[in-house]
N, C-alpha and C positions, 0 to 999 in steps of 0.2 A: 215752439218759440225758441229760438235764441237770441243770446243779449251777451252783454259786457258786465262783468262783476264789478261794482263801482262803490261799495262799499260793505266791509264783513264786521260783523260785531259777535262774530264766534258763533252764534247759533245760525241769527238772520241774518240774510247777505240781499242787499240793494242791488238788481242789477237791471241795465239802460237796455230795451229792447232794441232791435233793428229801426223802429220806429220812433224809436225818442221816448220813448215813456218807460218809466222808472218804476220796479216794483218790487214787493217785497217776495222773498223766497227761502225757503231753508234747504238743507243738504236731505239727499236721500239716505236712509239708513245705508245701505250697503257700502259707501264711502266710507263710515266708520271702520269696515271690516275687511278691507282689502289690505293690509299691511302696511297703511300708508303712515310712516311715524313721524306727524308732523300733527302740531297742534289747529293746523288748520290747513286740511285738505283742499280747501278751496278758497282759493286766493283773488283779491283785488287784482282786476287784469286777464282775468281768467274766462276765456271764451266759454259759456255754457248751455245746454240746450233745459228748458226746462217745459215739465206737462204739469196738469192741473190732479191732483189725485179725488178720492171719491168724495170728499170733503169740500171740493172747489181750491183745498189750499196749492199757491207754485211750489213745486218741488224743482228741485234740479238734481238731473236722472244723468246727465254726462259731463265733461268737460273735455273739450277740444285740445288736443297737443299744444303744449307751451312751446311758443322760439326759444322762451327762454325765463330766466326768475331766479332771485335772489336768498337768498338764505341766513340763520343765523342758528345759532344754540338757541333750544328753547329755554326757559327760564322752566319750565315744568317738565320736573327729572324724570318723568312717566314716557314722555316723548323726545323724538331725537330733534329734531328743525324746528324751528318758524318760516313761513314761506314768506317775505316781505311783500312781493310783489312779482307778477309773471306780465312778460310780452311787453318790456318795457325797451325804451329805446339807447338808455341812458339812465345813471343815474348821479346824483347830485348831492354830495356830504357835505353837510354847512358848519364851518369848524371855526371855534373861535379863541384866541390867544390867552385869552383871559373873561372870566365872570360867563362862563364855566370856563374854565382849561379844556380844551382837548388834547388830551396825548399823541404824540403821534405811534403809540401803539394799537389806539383806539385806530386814529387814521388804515396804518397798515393793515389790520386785521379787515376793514371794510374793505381796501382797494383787494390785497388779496381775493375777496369771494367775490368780488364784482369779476374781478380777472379767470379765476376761477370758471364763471357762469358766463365769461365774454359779452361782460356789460360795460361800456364805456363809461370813465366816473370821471367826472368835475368837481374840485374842490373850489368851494366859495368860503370865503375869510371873511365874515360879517363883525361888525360893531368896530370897524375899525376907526368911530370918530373918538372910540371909551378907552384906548392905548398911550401907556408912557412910551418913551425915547426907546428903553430895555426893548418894550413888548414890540413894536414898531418894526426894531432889528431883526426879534426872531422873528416875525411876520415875513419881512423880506428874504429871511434867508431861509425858510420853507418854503416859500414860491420860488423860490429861485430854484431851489433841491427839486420838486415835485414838476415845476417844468421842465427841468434839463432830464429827468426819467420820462416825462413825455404824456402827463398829468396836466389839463389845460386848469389854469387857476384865475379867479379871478378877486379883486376884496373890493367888498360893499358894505355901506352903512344906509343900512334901514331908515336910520332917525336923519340923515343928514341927504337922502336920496344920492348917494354918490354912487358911479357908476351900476345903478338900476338899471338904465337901457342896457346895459350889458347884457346883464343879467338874463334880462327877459328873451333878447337875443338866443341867449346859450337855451333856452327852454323853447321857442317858439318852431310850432310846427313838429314837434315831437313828444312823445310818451315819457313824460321822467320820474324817477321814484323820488323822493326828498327826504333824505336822513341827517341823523345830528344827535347829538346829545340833547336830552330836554333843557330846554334855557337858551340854545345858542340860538336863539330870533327865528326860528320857521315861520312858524304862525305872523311875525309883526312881517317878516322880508315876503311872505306869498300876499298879505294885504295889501302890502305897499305897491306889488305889481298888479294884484288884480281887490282892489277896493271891498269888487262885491261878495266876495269868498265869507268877511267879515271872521274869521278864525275865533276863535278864544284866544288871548293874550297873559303870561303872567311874570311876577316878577323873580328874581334870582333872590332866593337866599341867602342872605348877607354871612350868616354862620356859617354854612356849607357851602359857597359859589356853586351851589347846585339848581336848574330850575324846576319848575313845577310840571309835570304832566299838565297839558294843555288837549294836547291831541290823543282821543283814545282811542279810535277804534284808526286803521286804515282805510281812506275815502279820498279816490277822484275825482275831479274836478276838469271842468274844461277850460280853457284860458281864451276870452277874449280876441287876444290877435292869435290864434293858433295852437293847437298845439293839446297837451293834457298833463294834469301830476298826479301825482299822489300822493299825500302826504302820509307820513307814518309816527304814531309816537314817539318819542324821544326815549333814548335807550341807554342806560346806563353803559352795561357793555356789548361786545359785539364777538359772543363766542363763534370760534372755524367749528366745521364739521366735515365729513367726511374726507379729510387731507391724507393724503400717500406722503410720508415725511420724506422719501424720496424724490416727489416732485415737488414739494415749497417752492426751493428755487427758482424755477419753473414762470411762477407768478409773481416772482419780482422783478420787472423790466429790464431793469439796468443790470442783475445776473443775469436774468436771460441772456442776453446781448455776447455774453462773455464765458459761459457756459464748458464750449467746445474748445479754451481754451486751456481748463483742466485737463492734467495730468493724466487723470482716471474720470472716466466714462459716467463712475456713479460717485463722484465725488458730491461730499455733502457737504463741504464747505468748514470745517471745523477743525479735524484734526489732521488732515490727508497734505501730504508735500506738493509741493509747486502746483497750489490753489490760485487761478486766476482770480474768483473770487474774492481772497481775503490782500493777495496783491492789491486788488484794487480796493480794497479799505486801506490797506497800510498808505497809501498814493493816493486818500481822500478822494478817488474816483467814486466813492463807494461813499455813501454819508455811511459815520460811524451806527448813527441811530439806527438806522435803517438794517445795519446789521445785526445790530444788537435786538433787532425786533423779530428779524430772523431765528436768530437762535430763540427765543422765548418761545415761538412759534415752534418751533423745533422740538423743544423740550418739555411742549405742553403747557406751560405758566398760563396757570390762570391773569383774566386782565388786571386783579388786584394785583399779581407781585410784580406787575412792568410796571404797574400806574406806583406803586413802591420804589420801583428804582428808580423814574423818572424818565422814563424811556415815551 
């Protein structure tokens, strides 16, 4: 039998046969022991072939080559990855200016691995009916940034349905992963386009503008007019993994673009003479932050000491 991986709770993994019907499965041993250093070898998304062992229970004995899949640091120091999600078409980071913050280190470090893994990413600015004049400003002038490097952006409010049909637009007829910080509206913004999903919902801590885990396990979903998600829990942060500090660059757009116009070949952007690069910061071609996110990256910084400087 194969099927679609459509939802992993670490042990058991839910996955859609050819024929629609959904069923339970675990991993084969031997996928433990292949070297694979991720905390979960088998990922939402993930085409698999599974047989029945002498017990009658579904196992799943292979998995089919990924297009492609997303990555992060694990949060469990025993292993190197999290796989978010494989064979997806797009993916989709829900950021919001305020009640949480998201950083835009946070931002960076997502688009990087999406670029990295050559996943198209959409940035959606949700809760925009909950912003002062300030918040409004930066709002526009990070869609402004994040468009002109070539990031399609869009902002919506959940509570107020403004620009929804957008939304759902940028989702229909495709595969999309859905990330965010816990709190920033996943669960309320995927109800509001598809009702029947009915999510768990909860509120922002007032102490910490932090929100609650809602979403725990990663799980697929089909969408009405088209299309498929995934939703993933909400993530504190969003550690790089296997980065060449000589290629960073590489995966920021708007350097890429400008690259070939260093001085030297393996220029890294920092201390090397007639750097196109930092030219194009000093000439605000370049948002400052965004270079500043660079070198963090560069330098290793954990995402506590960017979210520290304010980066």
């Amino acid at each position: 039998m194969k099927g679609i991986v459509v939802k992993s709770t670490g042990s058991w993994y839910n996955v859609k046969l050819e024929n629609g019907e959904v069923i339970e499965a675990r991993i084969q041993g031997k996928f433990r022991i292949k070297g694979i250093r991720s905390t979960n070898p088998v990922a939402v998304g993930d085409v698999v072939t599974i047989k029945q062992d002498e017990n009658l229970n579904n196992v799943i004995t292979e998995i089919a080559d990924r297009k492609n899949y997303i990555v992060r640091k694990s949060i469990n120091l025993s292993k190197h990855s999290h796989i978010i999600a494989a064979n997806i078409d797009q993916a989709v980071l829900i950021v919001t200016i305020s009640q949480p913050k998201t950083t835009t280190g946070f931002i960076d470090r997502f688009l990087i691995s999406a670029e990295a893994y050559h996943i198209p990413t959409i940035l959606v600015f949700n809760k925009i009916d909950l912003y002062n004049k300030v918040e409004l400003d930066e709002l526009k002038t990070l869609m402004n940034i994040y468009t002109k490097i070539g990031y399609p952006c869009i902002a919506v409010s959940a509570l107020n349905n403004e620009n929804i049909d957008e939304f759902k637009n940028i989702l229909k007829d495709k595969t999309s992963v859905i990330s965010g910080h816990s709190g920033v509206g996943k669960s309320t913004l995927l109800n509001t386009i598809e009702p029947t999903l009915n999510l768990k919902t909860s509120t922002i801590s007032e102490m910490h503008e932090q929100g609650k885990h809602t979403t725990t396990f990663a799980e697929m979903f089909d969408l009405s007019f088209g299309g498929h998600i995934i939703d993933t829990p909400g993530v504190k942060a969003f550690g790089l993994i296997d980065f060449d500090k000589a290629d960073l660059s590489h995966y920021f757009l708007e350097m890429r673009a400008i690259l070939d116009n260093c001085q030297y070949s393996n220029c890294q952007h920092i201390n090397e003479p007639k750097c196109a690069v930092k030219d194009a910061v000093a000439k605000n071609e370049i948002a400052a932050f965004r270079y500043n996110n660079y070198l963090s990256m560069y330098n290793d910084d954990e995402e506590e000491n960017y979210r520290a400087k304010g980066y």
